[in-house]
N, C-alpha and C positions, 0 to 999 in steps of 0.2 A: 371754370374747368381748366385744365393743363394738361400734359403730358411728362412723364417722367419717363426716361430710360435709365437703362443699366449701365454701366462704366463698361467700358470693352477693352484691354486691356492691347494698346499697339502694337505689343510685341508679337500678339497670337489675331490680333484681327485684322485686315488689309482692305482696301476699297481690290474689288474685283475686273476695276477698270477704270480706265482715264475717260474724263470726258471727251466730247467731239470736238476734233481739231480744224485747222480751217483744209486741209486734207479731207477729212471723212466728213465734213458736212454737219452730216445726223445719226453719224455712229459712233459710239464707244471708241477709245483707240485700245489698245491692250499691248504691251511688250512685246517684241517681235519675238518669232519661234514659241508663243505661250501654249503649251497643249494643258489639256484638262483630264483626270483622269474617270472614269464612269461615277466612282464613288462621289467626285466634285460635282461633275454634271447634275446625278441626281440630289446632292446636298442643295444646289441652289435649285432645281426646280424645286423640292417640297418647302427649302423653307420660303421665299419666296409667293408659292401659292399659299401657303398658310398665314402670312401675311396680308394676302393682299386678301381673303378671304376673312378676316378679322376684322377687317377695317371697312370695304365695302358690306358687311351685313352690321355695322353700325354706321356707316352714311360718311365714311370717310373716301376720299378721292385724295392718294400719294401725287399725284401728279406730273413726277421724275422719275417712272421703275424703270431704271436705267441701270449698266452696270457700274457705271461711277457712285452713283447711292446706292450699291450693295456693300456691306460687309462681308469678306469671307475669308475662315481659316482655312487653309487648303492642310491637304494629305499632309504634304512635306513638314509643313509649320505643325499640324495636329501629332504628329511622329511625334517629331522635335521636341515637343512640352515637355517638363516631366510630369508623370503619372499622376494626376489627380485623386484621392480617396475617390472609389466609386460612389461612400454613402452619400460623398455629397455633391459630385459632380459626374454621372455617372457615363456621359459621353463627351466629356472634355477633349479627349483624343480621336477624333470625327471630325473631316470637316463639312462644316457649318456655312451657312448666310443668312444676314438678318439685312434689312429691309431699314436704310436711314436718310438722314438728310430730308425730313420733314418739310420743309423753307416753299416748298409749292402746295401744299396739302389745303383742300376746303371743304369744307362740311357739304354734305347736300340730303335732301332728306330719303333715309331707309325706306325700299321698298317700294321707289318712286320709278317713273317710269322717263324720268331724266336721267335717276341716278344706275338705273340698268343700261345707257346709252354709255355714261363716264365710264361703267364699267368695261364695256366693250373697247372703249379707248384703251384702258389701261392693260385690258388682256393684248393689243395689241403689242405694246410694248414688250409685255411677257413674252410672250411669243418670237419678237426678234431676238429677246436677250438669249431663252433657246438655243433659237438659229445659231446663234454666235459662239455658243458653249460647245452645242454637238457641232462644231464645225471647227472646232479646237479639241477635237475626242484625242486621245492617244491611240486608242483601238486598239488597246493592251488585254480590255475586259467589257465587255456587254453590259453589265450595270448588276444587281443584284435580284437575289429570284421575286423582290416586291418590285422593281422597277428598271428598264432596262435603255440603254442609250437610245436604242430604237421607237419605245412608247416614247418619251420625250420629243424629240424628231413627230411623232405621229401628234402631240400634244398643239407644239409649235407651230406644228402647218395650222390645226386648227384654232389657235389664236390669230394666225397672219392672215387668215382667210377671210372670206366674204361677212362683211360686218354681223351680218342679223344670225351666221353660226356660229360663231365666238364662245364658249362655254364662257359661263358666269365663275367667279374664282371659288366659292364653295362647290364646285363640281370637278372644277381643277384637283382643288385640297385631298377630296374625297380620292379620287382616282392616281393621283401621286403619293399619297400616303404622307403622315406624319413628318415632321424633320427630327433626325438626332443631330443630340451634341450642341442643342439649344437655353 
């Protein structure tokens, strides 16, 4: 077995964060002054949960969803492209996050009741990355009529929250909706 990714093209994809410096410890570090705008916000929660919901109902554990393993195009860079054929990349100009840097990743078996505990782990993670986005909001725009900077924020708490209410990432997926531009 293997794994195979897509080529992502540097110009148009970015890590969404530096790692933790001996500063932040256990947090991300991010650009100073970086705001986020609603449309980013919700780009990274859907694609993100739809990742990690792909991967925990086949028995995978990412083990870094952190924002330094996120890829993402933002607004400004998604502008900037030029225009993609819709037929064949029909949200090219959206920004996006996908979910990389594999390097901690281990199997554990689907549907176990270990691997519903990893998962709780890894919603934590989600959940602070969250925190961290709606806490970079611009607050130019509430998000869109499928998902709003607010639901997110309401998301977040409940991944940060008391272990045993953690939403599993297929309930995430479900309640954030799909990612465009993927």
């Amino acid at each position: 077995k293997g794994l195979v990714m897509e080529f992502l093209s540097p110009e148009e994809w970015r890590s969404l964060g530096g790692p933790p410096s001996f500063d932040s410890v256990t947090r991300d570090v991010y650009e100073p002054g970086t705001s986020r705008t609603a449309a980013e916000i919700v780009a990274v929660a859907r694609g993100l949960a739809s990742a990690g919901a792909a991967l925990h109902a086949a028995g995978v554990m990412h083990g870094d969803l952190y924002a330094h393993n996120t890829l993402f195009r933002s607004a400004a860079v998604a502008t900037a492209l030029p225009r993609a054929p819709a037929a064949t990349t029909p949200h090219a100009n959206k920004p996006a996050a996908k979910l990389s840097d594999f390097g901690a990743a281990f199997f554990y078996p689907p549907g176990s009741s270990v691997g519903r505990e990893l998962e709780r782990t890894e919603a934590r993670a989600y959940g602070v990355m969250l925190e961290e986005m709606v806490g970079a909001h611009d607050g130019a725009t509430a998000g869109d009529a499928g998902l709003t900077v607010a639901a997110v924020a309401a998301i977040a708490a409940e991944c940060v929250g008391p272990r045993g209410g953690r939403p599993a990432f297929a309930d995430i997926a479900a309640r954030v909706g799909q990612p465009e531009g993927v």
